[in-house]
C-alpha positions as a Markdown table, in Angstrom:
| # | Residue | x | y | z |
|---|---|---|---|---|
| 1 | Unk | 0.0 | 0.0 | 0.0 |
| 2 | Unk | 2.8 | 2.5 | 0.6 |
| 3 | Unk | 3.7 | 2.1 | -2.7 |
| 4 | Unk | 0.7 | 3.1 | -4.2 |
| 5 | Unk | 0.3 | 6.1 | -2.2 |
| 6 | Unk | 3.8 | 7.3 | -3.3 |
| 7 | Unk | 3.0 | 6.7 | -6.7 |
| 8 | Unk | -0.3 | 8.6 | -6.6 |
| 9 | Unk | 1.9 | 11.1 | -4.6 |
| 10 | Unk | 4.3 | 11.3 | -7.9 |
| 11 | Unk | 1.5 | 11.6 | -10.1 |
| 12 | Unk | 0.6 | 14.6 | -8.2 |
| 13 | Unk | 3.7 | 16.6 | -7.9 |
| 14 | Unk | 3.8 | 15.8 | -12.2 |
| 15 | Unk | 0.4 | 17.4 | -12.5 |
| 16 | Unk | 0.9 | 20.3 | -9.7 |
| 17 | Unk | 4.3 | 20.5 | -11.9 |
| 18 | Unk | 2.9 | 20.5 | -15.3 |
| 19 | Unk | 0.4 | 23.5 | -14.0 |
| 20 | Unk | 3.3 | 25.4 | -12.4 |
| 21 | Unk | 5.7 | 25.2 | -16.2 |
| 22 | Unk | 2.1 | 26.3 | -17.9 |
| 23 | Unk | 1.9 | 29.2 | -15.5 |
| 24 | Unk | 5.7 | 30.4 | -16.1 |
| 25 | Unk | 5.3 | 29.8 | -19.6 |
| 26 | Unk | 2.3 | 32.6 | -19.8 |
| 27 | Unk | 4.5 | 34.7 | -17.6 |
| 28 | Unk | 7.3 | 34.7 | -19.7 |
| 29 | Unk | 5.6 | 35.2 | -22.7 |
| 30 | Unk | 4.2 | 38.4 | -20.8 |
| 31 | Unk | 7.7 | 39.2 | -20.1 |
| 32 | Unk | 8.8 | 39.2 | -24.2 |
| 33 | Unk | 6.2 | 41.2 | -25.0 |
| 34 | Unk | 7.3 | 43.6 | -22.0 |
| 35 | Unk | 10.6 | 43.3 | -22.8 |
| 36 | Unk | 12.7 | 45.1 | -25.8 |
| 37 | Unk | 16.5 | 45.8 | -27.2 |
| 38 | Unk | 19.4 | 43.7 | -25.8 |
| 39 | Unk | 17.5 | 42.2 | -23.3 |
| 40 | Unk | 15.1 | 40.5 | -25.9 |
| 41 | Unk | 17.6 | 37.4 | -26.5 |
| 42 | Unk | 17.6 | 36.1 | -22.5 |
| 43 | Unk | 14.0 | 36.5 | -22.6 |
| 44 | Unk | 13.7 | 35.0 | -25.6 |
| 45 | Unk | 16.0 | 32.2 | -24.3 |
| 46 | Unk | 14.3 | 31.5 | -21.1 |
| 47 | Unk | 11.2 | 30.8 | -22.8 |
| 48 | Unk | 12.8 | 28.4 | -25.0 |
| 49 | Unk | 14.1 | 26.3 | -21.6 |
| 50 | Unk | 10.5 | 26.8 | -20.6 |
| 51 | Unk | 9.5 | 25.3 | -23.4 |
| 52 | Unk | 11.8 | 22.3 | -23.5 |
| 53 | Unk | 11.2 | 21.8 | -19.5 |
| 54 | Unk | 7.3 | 21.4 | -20.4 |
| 55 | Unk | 8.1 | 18.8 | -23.3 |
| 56 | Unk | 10.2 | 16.6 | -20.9 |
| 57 | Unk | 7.8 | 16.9 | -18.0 |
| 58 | Unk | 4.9 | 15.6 | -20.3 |
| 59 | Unk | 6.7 | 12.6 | -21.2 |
| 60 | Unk | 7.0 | 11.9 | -17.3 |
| 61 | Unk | 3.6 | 12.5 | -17.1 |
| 62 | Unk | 2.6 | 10.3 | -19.8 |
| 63 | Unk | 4.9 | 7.4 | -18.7 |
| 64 | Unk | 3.7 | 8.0 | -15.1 |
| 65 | Unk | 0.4 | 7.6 | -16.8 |
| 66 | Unk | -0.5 | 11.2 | -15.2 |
| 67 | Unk | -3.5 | 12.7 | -16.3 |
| 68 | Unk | -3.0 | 16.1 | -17.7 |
């Protein structure tokens, strides 16, 4: 049984996760549109990691079998 409550415990930090990426991804497009001139490329380059975070974290998700 512990394992089981783990793994539902897992599945929740993935989904509480996912939400939190989704929620920094809004904000930093916020930010580009905020932000202009040399500062552009870090912005820019931040949302890219965003981006890539959120793609790996929904293969966890979907091997964890977490619903999204």
């Amino acid at each position: 049984m512990h394992a089981a409550i783990d793994e539902d415990e897992r599945r929740e930090t993935i989904k509480e996760l996912l939400d939190l990426v989704a929620l920094a991804q809004g904000m930093g497009k916020r930010l580009a549109n905020e932000t202009h001139g040399d500062d552009y490329a870090g912005v820019r380059r931040f949302n890219e990691l965003l981006h890539l975070a959120r793609v790996e974290l929904t293969r966890i998700a979907d091997a964890a079998g977490t619903m999204r």
